[in-house]
C-alpha positions as CSV (number, residue, x, y, z in Angstrom):
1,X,0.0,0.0,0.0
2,X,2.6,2.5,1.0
3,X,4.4,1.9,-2.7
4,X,0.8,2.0,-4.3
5,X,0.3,5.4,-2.4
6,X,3.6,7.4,-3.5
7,X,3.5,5.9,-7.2
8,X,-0.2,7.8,-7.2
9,X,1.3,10.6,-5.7
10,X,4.0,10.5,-8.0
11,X,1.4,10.8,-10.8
12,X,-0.3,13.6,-9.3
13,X,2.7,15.7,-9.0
14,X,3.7,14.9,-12.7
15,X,0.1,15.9,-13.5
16,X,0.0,19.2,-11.4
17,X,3.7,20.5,-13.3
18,X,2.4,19.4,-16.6
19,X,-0.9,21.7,-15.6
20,X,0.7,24.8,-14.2
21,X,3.4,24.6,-17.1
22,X,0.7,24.7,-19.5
23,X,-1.3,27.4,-18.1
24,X,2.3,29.4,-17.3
25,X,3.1,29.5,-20.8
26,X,-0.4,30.6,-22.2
27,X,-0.8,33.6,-19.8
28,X,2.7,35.2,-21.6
29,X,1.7,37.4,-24.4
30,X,2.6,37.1,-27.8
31,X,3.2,33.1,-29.3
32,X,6.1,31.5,-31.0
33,X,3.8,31.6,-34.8
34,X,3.4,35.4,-34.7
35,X,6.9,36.4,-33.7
36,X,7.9,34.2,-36.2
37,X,5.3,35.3,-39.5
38,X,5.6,38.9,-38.6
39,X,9.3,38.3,-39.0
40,X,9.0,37.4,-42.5
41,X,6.7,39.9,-43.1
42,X,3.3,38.0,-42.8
43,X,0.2,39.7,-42.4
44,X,-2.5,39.5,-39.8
45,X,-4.8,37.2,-41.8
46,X,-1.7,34.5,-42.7
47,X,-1.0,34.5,-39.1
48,X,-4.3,33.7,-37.7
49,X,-4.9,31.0,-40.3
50,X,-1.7,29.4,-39.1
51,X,-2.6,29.5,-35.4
52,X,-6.3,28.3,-36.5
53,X,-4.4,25.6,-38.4
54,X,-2.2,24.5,-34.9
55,X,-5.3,25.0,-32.9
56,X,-3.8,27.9,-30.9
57,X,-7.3,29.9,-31.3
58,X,-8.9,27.1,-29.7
59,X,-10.5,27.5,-26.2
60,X,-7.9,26.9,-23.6
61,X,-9.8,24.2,-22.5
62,X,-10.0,22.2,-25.4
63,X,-6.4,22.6,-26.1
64,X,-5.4,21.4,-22.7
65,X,-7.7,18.1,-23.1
66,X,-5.8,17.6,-26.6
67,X,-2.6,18.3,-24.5
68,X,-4.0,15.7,-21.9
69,X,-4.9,13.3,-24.7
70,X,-1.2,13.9,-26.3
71,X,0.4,12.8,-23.0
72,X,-1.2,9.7,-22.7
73,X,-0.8,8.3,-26.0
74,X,3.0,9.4,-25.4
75,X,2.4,12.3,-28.6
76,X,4.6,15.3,-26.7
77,X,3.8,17.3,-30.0
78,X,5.9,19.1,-32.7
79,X,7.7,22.2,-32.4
80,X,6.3,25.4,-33.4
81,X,9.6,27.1,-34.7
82,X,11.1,23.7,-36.7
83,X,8.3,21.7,-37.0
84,X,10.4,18.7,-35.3
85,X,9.0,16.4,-33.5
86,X,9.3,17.0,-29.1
87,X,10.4,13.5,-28.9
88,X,13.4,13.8,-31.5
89,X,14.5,17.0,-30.0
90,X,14.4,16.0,-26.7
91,X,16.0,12.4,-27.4
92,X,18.8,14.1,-29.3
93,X,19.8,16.8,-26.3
94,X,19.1,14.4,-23.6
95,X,22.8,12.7,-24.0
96,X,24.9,15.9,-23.2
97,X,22.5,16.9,-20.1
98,X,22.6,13.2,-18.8
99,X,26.7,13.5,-19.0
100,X,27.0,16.8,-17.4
101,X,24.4,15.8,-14.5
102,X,26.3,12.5,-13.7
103,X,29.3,14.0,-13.6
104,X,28.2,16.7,-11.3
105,X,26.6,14.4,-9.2
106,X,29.4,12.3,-8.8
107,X,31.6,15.1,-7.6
108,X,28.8,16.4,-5.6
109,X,28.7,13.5,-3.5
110,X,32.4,13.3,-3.2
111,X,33.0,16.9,-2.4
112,X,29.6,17.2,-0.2
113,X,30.5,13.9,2.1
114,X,34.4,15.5,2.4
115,X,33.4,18.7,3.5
116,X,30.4,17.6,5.2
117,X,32.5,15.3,7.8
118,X,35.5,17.7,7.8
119,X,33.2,20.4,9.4
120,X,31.3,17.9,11.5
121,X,34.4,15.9,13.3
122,X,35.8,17.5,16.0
123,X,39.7,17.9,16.6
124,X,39.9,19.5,13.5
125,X,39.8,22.9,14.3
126,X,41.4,24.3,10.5
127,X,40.1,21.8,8.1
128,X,36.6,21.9,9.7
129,X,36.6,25.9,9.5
130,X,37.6,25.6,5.9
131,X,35.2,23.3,5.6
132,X,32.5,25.6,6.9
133,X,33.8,28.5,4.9
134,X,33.3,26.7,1.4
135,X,30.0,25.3,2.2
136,X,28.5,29.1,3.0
137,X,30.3,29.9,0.0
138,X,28.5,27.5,-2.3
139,X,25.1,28.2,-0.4
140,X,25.6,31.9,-0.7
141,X,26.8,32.4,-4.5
142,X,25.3,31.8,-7.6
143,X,26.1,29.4,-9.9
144,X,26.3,32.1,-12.8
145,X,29.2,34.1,-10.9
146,X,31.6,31.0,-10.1
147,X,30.7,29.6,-13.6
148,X,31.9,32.9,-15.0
149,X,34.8,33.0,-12.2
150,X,35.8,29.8,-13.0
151,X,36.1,30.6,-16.7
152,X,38.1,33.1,-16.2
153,X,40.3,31.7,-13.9
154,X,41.1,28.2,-15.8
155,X,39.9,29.2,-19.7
156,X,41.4,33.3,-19.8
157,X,44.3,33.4,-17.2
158,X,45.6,29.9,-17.0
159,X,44.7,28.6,-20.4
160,X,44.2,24.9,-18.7
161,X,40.3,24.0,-20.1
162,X,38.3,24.9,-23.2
163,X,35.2,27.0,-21.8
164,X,32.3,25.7,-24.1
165,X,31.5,23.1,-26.7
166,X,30.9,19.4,-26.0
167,X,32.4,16.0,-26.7
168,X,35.8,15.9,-25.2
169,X,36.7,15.3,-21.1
170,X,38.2,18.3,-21.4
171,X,34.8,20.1,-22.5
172,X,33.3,18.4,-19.4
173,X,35.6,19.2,-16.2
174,X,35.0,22.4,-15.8
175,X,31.3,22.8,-15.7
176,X,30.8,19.3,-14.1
177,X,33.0,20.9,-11.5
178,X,31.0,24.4,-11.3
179,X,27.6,22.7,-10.6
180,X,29.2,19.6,-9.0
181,X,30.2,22.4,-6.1
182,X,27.1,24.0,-6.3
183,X,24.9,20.9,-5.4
184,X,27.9,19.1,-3.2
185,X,27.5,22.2,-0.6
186,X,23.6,21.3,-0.1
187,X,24.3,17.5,0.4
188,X,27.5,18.7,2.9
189,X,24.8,20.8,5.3
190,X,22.8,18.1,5.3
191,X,25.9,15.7,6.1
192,X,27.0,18.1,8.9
193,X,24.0,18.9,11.0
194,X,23.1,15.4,10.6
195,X,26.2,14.1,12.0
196,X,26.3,16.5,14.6
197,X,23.1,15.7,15.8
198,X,23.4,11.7,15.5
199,X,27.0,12.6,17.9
200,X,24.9,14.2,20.9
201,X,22.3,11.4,20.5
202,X,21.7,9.1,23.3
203,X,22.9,6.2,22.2
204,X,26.0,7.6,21.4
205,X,26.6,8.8,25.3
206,X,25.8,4.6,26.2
207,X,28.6,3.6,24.1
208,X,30.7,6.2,25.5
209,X,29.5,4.9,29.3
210,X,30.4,1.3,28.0
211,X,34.2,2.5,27.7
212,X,34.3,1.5,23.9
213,X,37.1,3.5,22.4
214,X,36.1,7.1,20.5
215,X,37.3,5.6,16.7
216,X,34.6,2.8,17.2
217,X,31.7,5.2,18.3
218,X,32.4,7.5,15.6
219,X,32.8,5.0,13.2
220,X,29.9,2.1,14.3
221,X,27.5,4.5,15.9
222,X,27.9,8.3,14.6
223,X,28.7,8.1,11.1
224,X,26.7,5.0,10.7
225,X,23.6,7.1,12.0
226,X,24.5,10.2,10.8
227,X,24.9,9.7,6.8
228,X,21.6,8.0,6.5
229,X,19.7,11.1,5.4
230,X,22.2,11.1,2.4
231,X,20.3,9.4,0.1
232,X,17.4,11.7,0.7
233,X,19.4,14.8,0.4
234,X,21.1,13.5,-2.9
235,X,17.6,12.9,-4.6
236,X,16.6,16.3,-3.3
237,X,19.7,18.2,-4.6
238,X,18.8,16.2,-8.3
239,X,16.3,18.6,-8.3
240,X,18.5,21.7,-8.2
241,X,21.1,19.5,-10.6
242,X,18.0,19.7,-13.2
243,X,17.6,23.5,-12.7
244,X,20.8,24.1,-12.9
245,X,21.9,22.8,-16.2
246,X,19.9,25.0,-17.7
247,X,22.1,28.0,-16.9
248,X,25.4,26.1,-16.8
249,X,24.6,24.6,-20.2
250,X,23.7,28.1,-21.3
251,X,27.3,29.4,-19.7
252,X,29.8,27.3,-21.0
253,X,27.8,27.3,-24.4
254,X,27.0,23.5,-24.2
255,X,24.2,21.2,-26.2
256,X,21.4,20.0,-24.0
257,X,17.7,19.8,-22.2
258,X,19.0,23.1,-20.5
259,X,20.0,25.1,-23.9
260,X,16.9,23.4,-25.5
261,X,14.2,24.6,-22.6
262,X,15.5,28.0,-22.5
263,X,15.6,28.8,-26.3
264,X,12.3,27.2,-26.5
265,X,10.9,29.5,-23.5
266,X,12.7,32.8,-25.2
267,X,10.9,31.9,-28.3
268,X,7.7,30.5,-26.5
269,X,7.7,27.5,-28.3
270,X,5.0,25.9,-25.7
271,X,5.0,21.8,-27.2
272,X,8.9,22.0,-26.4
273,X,8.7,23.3,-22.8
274,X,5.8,21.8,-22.1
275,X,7.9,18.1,-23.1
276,X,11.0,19.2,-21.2
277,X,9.0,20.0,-18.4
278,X,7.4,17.0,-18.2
279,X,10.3,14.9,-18.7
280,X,12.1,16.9,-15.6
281,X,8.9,16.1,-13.4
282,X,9.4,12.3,-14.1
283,X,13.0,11.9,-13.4
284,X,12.6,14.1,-10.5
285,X,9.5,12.5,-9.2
286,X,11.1,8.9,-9.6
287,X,14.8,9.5,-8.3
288,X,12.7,11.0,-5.3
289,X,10.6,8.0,-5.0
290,X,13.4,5.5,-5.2
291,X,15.5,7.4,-3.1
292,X,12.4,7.3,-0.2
293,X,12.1,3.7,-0.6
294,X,15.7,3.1,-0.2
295,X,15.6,5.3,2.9
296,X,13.2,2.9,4.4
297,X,14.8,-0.2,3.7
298,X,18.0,1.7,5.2
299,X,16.5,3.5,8.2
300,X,14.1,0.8,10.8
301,X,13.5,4.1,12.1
302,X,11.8,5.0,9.2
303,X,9.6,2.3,8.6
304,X,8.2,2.7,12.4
């Protein structure tokens, strides 16, 4: 029941961000069909009969059924600017995005269980504090000004990595590593309050009263305790992994969902966002589930 419970839940959430994306992008003014007719020089008539032609001038709520009916024959529409279909555009930028987030993730849970412990042990008085320092630093900044730092650090003064294009490891590094940080210093707050609290716990002080030696608390009691809200916290940050690609792919001038969705927005192309969208809802809606369900198998505490 409980798994029957968040897969319907799951659903509703997909439905709800498919609904508010489609309504979003129908309350801008102006469309993708008129910007691009009056560009060539169309008049008003030629660009009504091409919006009565893609349904456009259809009620709202008869184009949101059709969207509706769309989704569940698995028809994410074409695009309004190339006439592609949603699918093939999203298929063909999903391989860059899927690269750059699993390269960021990896160093983000690297980097964010270092710096996590290093501020959370005690005894170490300078690592921790640097520790500290760089997680407030990530937390506070965004990740358009140390992208842009970052390029002009290793790309304009150093000369060490390219700072676009895609296809070579080289290409990859450095904005892996910019929004790698970025999401590492959420998972390393998490990681260090955590810890913290699982070391005042009670059952910490017993095994302190039993005379078991410090090394063997921390490591068989503390840290066991303590990094078990990492897998929630890692499927949490994947949702600011998602958002972010969209500006780091836009920053370091990389193919992807990111540079798709925002093109598509600028030029309100609504089939295209409203696929990406979607397809962002599902993978965050099932990394979330999976990562709950593996918290409960994890964590008796949990499942009580």
């Amino acid at each position: 029941m409980p798994l029957v419970r968040r897969i319907l839940w799951a659903a509703i959430v997909v439905w709800l961000t498919a609904t508010a994306a489609f309504i979003a992008l129908r309350l801008l003014p102006g469309d993708a069909i008129a910007a691009q007719l009056m560009d060539s020089g169309a008049d008003a008539a030629a660009i009504q009969a091409r919006r009565d032609a893609l349904g456009l001038n259809d009620p709202w709520t008869v184009q949101y059924i059709r969207f509706l009916a769309g989704l569940l024959r698995g028809d994410l529409g074409e695009s309004l600017n190339s006439g592609q279909s949603v699918s093939e555009l999203i298929a063909f930028n999903l391989g860059p995005t899927i690269t750059l987030a699993g390269a960021a993730l990896a160093v983000a849970i690297g980097l964010g269980l270092g710096l996590g412990l290093a501020a959370a042990l005690p005894g170490w008085r300078i690592v921790g504090g640097a520790a500290r320092f760089a997680i407030s630093l990530g937390l506070s900044t965004p990740i358009y000004w140390t992208g842009t730092l970052a390029i002009y650090v290793f790309t304009v003064q150093l000369a060490l990595l390219p700072s676009g294009g895609a296809g070579r490891l080289s290409q990859l590094i450095l904005p892996a590593a910019v929004l790698g940080f970025h999401t590492a210093t959420g998972v390393a707050r998490v990681v260090q309050h955590s810890v913290q609290s699982a070391a005042g716990a009670d059952f910490v002080r017993v095994a302190r009263a039993k005379g078991l030696p410090e090394r063997h608390v921390w490591l068989r009691h503390v840290l066991r305790a303590g990094l078990l809200p990492v897998t929630t916290v890692i499927a949490l940050q994947a949702g600011f992994l998602l958002s972010g690609v969209v500006i780091t792919e836009a920053l370091f001038v990389r193919p992807g969902l990111g540079r798709l969705l925002l093109d598509a927005t600028l030029r309100q192309d609504y089939p295209v966002v409203q696929g990406v969208v979607m397809l962002t809802a599902v993978m965050y809606v099932a990394v979330n589930t999976v990562a709950d369900l593996l918290n409960r198998l994890l964590d008796p505490r949990v499942r009580v």
